[in-house]
MIBA-382293 format. One record per residue (C-alpha): residue number from 1; residue in three letters; x, y, z. Coordinates in nm, 3 decimals, decimal comma. Each point is the difference from the previous one (the first is absolute). Layout:
N
REC	NUM	ALA	X	Y	Z
...
// end
This chain:
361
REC	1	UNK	-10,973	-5,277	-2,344
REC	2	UNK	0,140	-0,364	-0,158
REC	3	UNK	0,236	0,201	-0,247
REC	4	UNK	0,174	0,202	0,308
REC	5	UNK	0,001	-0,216	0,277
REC	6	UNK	0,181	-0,198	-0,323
REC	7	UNK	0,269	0,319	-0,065
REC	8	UNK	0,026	0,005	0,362
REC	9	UNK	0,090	-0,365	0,053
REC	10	UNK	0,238	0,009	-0,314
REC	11	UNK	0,125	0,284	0,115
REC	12	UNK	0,068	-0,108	0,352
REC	13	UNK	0,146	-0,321	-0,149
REC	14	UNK	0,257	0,214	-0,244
REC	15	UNK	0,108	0,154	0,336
REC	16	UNK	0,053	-0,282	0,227
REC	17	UNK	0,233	-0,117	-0,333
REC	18	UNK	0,166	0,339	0,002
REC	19	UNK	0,065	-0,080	0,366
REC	20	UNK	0,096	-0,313	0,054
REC	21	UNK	0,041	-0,215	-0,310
REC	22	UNK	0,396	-0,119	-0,045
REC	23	UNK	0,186	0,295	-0,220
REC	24	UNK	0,346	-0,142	-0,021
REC	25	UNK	0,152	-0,122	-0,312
REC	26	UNK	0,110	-0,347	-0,064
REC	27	UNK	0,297	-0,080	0,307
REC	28	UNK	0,053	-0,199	0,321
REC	29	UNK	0,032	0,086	0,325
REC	30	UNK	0,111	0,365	-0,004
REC	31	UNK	0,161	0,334	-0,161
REC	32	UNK	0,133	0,276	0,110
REC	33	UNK	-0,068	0,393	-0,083
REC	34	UNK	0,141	0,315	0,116
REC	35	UNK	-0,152	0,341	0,005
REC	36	UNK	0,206	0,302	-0,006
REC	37	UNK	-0,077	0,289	0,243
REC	38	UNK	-0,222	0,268	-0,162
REC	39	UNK	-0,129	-0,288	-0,246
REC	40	UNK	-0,363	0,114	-0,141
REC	41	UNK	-0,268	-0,288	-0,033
REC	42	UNK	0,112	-0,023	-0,375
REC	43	UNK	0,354	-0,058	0,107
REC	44	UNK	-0,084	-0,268	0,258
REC	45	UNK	-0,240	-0,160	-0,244
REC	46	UNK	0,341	0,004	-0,302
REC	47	UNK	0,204	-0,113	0,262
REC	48	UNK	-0,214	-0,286	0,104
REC	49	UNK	-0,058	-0,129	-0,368
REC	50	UNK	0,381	0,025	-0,083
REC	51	UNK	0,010	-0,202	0,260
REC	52	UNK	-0,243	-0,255	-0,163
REC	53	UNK	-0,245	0,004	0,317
REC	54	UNK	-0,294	0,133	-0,188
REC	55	UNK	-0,210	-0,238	-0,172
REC	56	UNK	-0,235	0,320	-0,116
REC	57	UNK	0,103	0,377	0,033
REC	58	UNK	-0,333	0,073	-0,088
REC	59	UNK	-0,218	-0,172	0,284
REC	60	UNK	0,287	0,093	0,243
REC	61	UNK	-0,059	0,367	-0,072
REC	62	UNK	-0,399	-0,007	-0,029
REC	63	UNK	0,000	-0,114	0,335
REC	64	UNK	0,254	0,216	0,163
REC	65	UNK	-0,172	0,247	-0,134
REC	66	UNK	-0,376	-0,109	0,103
REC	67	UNK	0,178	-0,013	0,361
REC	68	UNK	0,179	0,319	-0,006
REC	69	UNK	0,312	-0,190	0,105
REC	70	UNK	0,190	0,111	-0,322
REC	71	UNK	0,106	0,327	0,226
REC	72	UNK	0,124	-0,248	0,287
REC	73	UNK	0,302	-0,119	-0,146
REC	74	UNK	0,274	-0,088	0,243
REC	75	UNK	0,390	-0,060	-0,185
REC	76	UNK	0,174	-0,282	0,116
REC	77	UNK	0,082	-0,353	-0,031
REC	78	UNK	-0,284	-0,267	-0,088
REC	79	UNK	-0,043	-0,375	-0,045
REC	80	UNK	-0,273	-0,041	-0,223
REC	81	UNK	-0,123	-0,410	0,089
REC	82	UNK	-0,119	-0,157	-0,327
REC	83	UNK	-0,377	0,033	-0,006
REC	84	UNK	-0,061	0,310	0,223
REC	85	UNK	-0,282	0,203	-0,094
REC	86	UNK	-0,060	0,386	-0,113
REC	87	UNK	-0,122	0,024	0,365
REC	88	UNK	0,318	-0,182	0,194
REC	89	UNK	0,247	0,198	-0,210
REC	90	UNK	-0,104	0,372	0,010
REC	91	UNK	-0,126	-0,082	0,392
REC	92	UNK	0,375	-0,116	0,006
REC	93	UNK	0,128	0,303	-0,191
REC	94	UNK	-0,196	0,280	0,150
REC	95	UNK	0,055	-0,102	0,388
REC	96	UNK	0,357	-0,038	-0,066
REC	97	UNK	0,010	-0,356	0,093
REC	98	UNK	0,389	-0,055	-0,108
REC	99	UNK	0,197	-0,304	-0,030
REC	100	UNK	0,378	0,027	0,132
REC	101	UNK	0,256	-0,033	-0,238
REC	102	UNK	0,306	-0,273	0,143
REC	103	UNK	0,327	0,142	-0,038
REC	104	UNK	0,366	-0,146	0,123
REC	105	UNK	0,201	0,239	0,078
REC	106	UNK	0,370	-0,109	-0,062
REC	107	UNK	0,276	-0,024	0,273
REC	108	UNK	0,362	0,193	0,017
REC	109	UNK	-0,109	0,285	-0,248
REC	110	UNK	-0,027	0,346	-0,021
REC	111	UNK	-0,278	0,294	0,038
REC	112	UNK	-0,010	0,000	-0,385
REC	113	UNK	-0,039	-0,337	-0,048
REC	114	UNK	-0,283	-0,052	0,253
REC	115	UNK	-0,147	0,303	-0,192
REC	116	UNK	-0,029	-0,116	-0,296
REC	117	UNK	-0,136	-0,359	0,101
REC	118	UNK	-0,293	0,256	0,198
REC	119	UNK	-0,047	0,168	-0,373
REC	120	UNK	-0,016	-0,318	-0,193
REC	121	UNK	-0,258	-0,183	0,233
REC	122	UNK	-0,194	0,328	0,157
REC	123	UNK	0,072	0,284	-0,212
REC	124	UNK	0,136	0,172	0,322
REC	125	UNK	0,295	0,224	-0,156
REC	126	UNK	0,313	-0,150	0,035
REC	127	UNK	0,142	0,373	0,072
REC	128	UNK	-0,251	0,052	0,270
REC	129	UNK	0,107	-0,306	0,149
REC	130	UNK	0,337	0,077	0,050
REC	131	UNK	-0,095	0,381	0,134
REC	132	UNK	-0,251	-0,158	0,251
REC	133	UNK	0,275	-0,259	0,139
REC	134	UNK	0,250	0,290	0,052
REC	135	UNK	-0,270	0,228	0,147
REC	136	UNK	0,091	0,101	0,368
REC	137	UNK	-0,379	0,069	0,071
REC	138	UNK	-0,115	-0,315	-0,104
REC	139	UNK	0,260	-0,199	0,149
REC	140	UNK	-0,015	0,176	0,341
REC	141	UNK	-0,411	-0,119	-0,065
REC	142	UNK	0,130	-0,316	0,022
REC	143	UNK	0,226	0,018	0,275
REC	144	UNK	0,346	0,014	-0,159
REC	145	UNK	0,220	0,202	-0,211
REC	146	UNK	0,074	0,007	-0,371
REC	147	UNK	0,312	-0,203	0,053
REC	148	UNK	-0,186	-0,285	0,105
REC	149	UNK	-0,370	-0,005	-0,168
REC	150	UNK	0,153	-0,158	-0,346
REC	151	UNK	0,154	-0,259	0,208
REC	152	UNK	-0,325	-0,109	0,140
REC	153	UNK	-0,198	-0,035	-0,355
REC	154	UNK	-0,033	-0,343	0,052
REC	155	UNK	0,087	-0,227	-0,271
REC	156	UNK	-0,290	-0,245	-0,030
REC	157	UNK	-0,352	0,002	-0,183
REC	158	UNK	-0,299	0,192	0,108
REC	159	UNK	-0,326	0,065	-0,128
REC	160	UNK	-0,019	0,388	-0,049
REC	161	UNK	-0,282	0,213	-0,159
REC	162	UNK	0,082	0,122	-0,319
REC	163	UNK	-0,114	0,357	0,028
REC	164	UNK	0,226	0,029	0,316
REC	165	UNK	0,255	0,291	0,010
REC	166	UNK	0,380	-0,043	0,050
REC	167	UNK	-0,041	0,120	0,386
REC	168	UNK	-0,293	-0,228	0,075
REC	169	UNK	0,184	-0,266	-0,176
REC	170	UNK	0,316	0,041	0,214
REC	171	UNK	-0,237	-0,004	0,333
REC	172	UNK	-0,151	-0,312	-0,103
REC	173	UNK	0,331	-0,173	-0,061
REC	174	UNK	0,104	0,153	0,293
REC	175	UNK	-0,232	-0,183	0,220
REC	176	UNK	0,081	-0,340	-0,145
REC	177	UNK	0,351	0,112	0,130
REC	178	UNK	-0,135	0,071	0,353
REC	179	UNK	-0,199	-0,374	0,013
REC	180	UNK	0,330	-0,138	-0,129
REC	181	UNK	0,144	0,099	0,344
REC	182	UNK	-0,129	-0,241	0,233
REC	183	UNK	0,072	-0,029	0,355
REC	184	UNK	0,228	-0,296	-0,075
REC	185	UNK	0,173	0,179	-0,255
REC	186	UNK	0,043	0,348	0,248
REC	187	UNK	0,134	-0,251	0,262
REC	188	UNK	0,254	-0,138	-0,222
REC	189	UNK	0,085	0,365	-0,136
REC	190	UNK	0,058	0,090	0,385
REC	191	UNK	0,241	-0,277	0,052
REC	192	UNK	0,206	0,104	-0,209
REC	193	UNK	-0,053	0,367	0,112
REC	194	UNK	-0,087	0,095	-0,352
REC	195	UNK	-0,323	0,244	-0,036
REC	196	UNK	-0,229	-0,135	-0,258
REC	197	UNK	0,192	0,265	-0,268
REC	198	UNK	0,316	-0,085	0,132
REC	199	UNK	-0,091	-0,374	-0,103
REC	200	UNK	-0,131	0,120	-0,337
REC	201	UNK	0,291	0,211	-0,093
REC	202	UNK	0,239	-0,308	0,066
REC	203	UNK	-0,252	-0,210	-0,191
REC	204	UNK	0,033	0,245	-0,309
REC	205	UNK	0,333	-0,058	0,041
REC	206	UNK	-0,015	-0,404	-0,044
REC	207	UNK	-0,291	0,040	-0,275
REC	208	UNK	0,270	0,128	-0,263
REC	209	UNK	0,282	-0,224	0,154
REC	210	UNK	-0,133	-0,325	-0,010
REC	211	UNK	-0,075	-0,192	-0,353
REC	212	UNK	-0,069	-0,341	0,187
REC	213	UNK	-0,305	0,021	0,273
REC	214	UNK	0,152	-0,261	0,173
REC	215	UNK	0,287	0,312	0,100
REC	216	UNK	-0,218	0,218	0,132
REC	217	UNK	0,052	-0,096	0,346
REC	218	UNK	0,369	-0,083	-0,043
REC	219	UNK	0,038	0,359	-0,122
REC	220	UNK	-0,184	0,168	0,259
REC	221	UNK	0,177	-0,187	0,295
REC	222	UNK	0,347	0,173	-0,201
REC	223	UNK	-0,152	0,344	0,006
REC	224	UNK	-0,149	-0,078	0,371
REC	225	UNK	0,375	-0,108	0,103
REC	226	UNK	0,156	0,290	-0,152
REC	227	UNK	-0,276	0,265	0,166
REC	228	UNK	-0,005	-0,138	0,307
REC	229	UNK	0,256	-0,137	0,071
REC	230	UNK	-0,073	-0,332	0,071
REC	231	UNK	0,329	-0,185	-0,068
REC	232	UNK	0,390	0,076	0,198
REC	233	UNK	0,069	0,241	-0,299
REC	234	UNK	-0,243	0,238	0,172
REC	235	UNK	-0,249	0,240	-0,234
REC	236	UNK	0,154	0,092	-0,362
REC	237	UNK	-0,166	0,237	-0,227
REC	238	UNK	-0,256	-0,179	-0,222
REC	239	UNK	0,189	0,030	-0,343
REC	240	UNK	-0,279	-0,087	-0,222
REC	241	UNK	-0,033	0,020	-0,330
REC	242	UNK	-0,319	0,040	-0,076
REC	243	UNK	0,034	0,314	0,228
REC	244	UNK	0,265	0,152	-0,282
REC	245	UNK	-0,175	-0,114	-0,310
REC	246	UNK	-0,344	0,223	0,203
REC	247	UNK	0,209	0,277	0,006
REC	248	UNK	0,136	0,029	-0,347
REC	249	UNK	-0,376	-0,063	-0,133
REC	250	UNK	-0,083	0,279	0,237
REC	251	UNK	0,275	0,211	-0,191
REC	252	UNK	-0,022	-0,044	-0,313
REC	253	UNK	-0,322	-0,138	-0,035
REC	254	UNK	0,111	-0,332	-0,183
REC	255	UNK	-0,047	-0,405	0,047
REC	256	UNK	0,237	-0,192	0,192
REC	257	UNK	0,287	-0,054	-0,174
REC	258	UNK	0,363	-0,213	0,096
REC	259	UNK	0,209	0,179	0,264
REC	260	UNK	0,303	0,204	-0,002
REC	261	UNK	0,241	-0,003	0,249
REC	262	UNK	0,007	0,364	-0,015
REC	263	UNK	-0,430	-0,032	0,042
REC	264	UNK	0,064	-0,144	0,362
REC	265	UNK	0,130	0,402	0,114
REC	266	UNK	-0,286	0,173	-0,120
REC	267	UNK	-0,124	0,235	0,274
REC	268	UNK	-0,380	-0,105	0,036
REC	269	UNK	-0,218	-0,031	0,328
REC	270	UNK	-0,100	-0,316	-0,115
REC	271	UNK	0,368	-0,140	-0,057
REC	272	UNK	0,068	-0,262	0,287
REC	273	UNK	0,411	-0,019	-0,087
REC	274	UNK	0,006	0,384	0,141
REC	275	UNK	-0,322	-0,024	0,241
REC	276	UNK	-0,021	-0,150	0,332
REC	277	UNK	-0,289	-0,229	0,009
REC	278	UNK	-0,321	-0,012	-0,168
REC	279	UNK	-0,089	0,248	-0,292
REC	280	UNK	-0,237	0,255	0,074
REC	281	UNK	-0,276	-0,206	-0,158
REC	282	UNK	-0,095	-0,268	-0,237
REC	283	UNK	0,183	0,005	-0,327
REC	284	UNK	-0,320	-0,190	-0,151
REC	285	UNK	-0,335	-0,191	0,100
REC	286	UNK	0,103	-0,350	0,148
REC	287	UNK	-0,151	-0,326	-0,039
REC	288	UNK	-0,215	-0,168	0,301
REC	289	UNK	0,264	-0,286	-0,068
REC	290	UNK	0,332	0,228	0,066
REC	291	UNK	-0,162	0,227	0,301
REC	292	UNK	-0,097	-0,335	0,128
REC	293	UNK	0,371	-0,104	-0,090
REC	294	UNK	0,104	0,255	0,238
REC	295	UNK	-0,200	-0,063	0,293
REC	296	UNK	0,095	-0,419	-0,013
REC	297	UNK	0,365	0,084	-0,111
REC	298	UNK	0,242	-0,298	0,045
REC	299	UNK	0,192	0,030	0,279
REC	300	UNK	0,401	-0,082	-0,141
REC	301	UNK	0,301	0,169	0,039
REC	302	UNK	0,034	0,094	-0,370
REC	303	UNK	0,120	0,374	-0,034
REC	304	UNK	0,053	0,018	-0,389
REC	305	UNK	-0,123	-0,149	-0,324
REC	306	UNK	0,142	-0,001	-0,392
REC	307	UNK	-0,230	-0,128	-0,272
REC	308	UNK	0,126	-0,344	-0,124
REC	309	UNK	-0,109	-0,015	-0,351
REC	310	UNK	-0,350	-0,196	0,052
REC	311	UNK	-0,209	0,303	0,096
REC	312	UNK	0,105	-0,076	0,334
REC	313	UNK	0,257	0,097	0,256
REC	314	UNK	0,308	-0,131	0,207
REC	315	UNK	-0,051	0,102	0,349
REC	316	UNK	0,342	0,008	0,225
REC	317	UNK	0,072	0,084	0,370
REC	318	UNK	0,339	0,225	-0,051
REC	319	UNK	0,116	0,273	-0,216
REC	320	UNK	0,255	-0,271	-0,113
REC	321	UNK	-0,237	-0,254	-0,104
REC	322	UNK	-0,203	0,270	-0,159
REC	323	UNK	0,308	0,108	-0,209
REC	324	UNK	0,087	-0,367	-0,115
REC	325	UNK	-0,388	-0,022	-0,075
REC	326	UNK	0,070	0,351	-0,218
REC	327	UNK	0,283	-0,140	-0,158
REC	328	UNK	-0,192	-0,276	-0,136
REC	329	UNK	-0,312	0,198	-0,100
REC	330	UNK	0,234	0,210	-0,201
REC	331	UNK	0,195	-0,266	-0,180
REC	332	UNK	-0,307	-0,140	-0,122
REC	333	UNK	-0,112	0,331	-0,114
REC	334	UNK	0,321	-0,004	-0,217
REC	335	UNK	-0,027	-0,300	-0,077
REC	336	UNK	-0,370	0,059	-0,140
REC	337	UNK	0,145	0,289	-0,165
REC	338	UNK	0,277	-0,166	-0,148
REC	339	UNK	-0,267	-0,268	-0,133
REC	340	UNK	-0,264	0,269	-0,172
REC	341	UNK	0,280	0,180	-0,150
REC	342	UNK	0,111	-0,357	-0,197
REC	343	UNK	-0,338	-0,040	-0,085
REC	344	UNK	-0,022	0,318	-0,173
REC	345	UNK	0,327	-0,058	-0,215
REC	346	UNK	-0,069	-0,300	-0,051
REC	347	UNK	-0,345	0,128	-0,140
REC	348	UNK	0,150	0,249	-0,189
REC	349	UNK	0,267	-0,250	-0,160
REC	350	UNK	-0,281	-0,191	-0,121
REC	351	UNK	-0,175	0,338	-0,127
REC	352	UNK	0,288	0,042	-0,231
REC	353	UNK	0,074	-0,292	-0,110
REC	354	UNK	-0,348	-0,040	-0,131
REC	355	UNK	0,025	0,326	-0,150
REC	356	UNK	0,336	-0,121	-0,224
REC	357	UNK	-0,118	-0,316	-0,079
REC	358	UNK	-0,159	-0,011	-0,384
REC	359	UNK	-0,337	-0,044	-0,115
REC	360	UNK	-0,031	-0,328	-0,196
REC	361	UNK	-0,105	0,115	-0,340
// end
């Protein structure tokens, strides 16, 4: 009886090792692991020592396999605490207990670019992505059209599930869009008699206009004037910009590039010298900080605006000012000009003259 109540205690003692005895190698705090969909047991076990998680493959596997939980394997994303047992990490593993992933999702961009953030920090398809956001069912899911869902991927950072497809991705985003719109933020929205897109789309506009936050709301309260005609000149079409560099990167597919005088006539929905009003929709996901811009827009009488050299702009009342304003921001762009192309002969100058000069024997 002594030698197997002995095997039995030894035995009993192996197992409560197996179980709950630290199997982590040598780190602090925590690491992270993620399992692939369709992963076997031996790929979640490779995955987890590339990692450098496991302190023993060996134990790790006896007991999965003593439990039977070697067939429970869930994919996702795991942080492994330094220390955890054999027990805490497959119990982890096989119920599927997974940590979010934090991603930031970057303002005034594009479907593609928000796609391939979504593949680089979930493995979501970045092509997906951008057929999800422009997918009538799914956007009429979420109460809207395909005009407007890109415009309300918020740009901020959320804690999303890594094993999360592109159109649960977009819902989830989606509803930190719908919490951003607070009844203090509606009422402002309906002051200005702007519907929540309306305010976006005009926010869009002032994400890829302004280089200085601080004119945001200076910005806005031009646009603002111009649409609703809140000064004696009455309401003017918007003539933005940004609106005419959308449409040529809706054309041609390219990045934003200087315009042409010629680009200002280019027949596009989306261009605001040859539409009345707003665009049909946001040209890109706004900021918090420039839809915000647009619901506390300065009240002014400013009408126009010319950048002034600093990354910033010259805001006037009249079309004369404005002109004078042009005048200047074009003589400095000559004179800049003027400047880079003495640089360059003077560089070249030099180039030759070193190039004549003789080696010392």
């Amino acid at each position: 009886m002594l030698p197997l109540l002995a095997i039995t205690v030894v035995g009993i003692l192996i197992g409560i090792w197996l179980a709950f005895a630290s199997n982590t190698a040598d780190f602090e705090d925590s690491r992270s692991v993620r399992i692939p969909p369709g992963s076997s047991f031996e790929d979640a076990v490779d995955s987890l020592a590339a990692a450098g998680i496991l302190g023993s493959r060996g134990s790790f596997a006896t007991f999965a396999t003593l439990t039977g939980w070697r067939r429970q394997v869930k994919p996702g994303h795991y942080l492994i605490e330094s220390g955890m047992s054999n027990w805490a990490m497959l119990d982890k593993i096989r119920k599927g207990l997974q940590d979010p992933i934090r991603i930031t999702i970057p303002p005034g961009t594009r479907p593609s670019v928000v796609g391939a953030v979504l593949a680089r920090d979930l493995g979501i398809d970045a092509d997906a992505f951008v057929d999800a956001v422009h997918d009538p069912a799914l956007a009429a899911e979420l109460e809207t059209d395909t005009l407007h869902l890109f415009g309300r991927m918020r740009a901020n950072t959320f804690d999303i599930y890594w094993t999360t497809d592109a159109a649960t991705a977009i819902k989830r985003i989606h509803g930190w869009y719908d919490r951003f719109w607070t009844d203090g933020r509606q009422a402002k929205a309906d002051a200005l008699g702007l519907t929540p897109d309306e305010a976006v789309t005009m926010a869009s506009i002032v994400e890829w206009e302004a280089q200085h936050a601080d004119e945001r709301p200076t910005i806005a309260g031009v646009y603002l004037n111009r649409l609703l005609g809140r000064t004696s000149a009455g309401t003017m079409r918007l003539q933005a910009d940004p609106t005419v560099q959308y449409a040529l990167m809706q054309m041609d597919g390219g990045r934003m590039r200087r315009l042409l005088t010629r680009d200002y006539n280019t027949p596009h929905p989306y261009n605001t010298y040859l539409i009345e009003g707003l665009p049909p929709g946001p040209i890109n996901n706004p900021s918090d900080a420039s839809i915000d811009a647009v619901l506390d827009a300065e009240e002014h009488e400013f009408l126009y605006f010319v950048a002034n050299g600093t990354g910033g702009h010259t805001f006037t009342r009249t079309l004369g000012e404005h002109m004078s304003a042009a005048r200047e921001w074009s003589a400095f762009i000559s004179q800049q000009t003027r400047i880079a192309a003495q640089r360059r002969d003077s560089l070249h100058c030099d180039s030759l003259q070193r190039a004549q000069t003789p080696v010392a024997q």
